[in-house]
C-alpha atoms as a printed R data frame, in Angstrom:
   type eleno elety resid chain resno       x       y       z
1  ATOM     1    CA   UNK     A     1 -29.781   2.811 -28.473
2  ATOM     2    CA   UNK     A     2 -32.943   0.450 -27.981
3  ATOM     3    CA   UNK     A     3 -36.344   1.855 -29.190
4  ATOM     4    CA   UNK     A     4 -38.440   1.491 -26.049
5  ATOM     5    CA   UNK     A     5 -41.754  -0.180 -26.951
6  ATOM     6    CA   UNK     A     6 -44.025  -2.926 -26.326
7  ATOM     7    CA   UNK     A     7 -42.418  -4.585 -28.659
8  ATOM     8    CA   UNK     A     8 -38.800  -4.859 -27.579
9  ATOM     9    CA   UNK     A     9 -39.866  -4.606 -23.828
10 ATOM    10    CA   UNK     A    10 -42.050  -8.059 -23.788
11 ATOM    11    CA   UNK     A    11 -43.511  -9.551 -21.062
12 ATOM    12    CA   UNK     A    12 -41.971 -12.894 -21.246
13 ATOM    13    CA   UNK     A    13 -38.673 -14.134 -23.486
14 ATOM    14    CA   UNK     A    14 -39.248 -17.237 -25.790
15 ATOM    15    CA   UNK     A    15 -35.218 -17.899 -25.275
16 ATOM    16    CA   UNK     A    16 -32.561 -16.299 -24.747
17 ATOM    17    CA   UNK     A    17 -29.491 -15.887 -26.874
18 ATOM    18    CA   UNK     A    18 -26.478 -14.957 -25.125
19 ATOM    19    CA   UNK     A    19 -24.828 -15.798 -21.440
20 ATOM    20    CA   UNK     A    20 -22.581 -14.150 -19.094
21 ATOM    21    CA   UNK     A    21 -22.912 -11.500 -16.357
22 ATOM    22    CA   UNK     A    22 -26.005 -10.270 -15.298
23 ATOM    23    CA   UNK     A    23 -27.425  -7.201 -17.145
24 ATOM    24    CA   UNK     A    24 -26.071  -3.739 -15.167
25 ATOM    25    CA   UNK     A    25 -27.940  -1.146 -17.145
26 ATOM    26    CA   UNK     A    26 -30.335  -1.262 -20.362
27 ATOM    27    CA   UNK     A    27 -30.028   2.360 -22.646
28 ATOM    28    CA   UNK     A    28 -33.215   3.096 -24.645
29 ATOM    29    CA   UNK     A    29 -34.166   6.314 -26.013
30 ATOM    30    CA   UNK     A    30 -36.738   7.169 -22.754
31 ATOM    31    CA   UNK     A    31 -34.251   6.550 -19.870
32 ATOM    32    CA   UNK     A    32 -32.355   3.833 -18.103
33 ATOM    33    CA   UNK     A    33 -33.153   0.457 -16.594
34 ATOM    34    CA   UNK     A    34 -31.102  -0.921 -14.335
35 ATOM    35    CA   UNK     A    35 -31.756  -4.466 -12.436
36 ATOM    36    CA   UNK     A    36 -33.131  -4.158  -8.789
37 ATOM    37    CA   UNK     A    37 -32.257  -6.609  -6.337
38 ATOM    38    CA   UNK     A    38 -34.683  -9.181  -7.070
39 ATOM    39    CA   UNK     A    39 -32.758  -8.917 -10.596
40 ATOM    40    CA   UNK     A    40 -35.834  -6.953 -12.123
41 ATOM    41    CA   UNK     A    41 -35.982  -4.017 -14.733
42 ATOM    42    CA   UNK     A    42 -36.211  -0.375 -13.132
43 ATOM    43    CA   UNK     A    43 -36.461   2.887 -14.227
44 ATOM    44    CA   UNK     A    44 -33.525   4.793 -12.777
45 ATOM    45    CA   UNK     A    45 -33.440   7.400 -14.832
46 ATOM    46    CA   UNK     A    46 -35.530   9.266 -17.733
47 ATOM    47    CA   UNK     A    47 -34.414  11.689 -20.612
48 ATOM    48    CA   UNK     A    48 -34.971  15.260 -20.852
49 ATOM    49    CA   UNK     A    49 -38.481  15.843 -22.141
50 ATOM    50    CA   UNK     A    50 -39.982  11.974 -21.218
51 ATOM    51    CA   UNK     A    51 -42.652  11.611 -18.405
52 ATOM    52    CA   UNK     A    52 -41.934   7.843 -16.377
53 ATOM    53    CA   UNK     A    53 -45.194   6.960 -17.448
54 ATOM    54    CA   UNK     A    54 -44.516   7.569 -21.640
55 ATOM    55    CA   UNK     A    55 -41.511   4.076 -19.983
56 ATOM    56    CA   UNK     A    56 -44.396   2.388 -18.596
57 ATOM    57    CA   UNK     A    57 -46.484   2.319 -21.462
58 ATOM    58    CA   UNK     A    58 -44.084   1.700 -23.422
59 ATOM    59    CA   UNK     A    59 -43.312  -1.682 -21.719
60 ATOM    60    CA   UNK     A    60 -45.628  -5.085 -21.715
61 ATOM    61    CA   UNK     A    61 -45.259  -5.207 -18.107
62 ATOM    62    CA   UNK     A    62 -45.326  -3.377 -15.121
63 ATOM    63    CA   UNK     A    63 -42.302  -1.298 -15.061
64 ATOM    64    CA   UNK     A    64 -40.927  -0.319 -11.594
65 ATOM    65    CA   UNK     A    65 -39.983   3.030 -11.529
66 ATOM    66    CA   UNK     A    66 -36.983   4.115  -8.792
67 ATOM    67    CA   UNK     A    67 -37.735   5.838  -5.730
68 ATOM    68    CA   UNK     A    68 -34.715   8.126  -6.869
69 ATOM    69    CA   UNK     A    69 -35.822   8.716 -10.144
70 ATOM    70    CA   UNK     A    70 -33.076  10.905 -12.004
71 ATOM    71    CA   UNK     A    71 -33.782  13.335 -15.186
């Protein structure tokens, strides 16, 4: 499971290592992120105990959080 910080959740990639499908869902130990359709990280879905906004500080960027939001 990712740690879900600043840190791992950056802004912008210097390169990327591996190819293939397009992400479908990124596990961290706050919630889930899954890809909208503009291929962007969301927050579907939050762990018993986390607020959305502990994810959004957590992350360098402005993290969407889903209309549906499940905990």
């Amino acid at each position: 499971m990712l740690k879900h910080s600043p840190r791992t959740f950056v802004e912008r990639l210097d390169f990327k290592t591996s190819v293939g499908e397009r992400v479908r869902v990124v596990v961290t130990d706050l919630g889930l992120l899954e890809p909208d359709d503009d291929g962007k990280l969301t927050l579907t879905h939050v762990h018993p105990g986390v607020d959305p906004q502990q994810a959004r500080d957590a992350t360098s960027w402005g993290l969407r959080v889903g209309r549906d939001l499940a905990a």
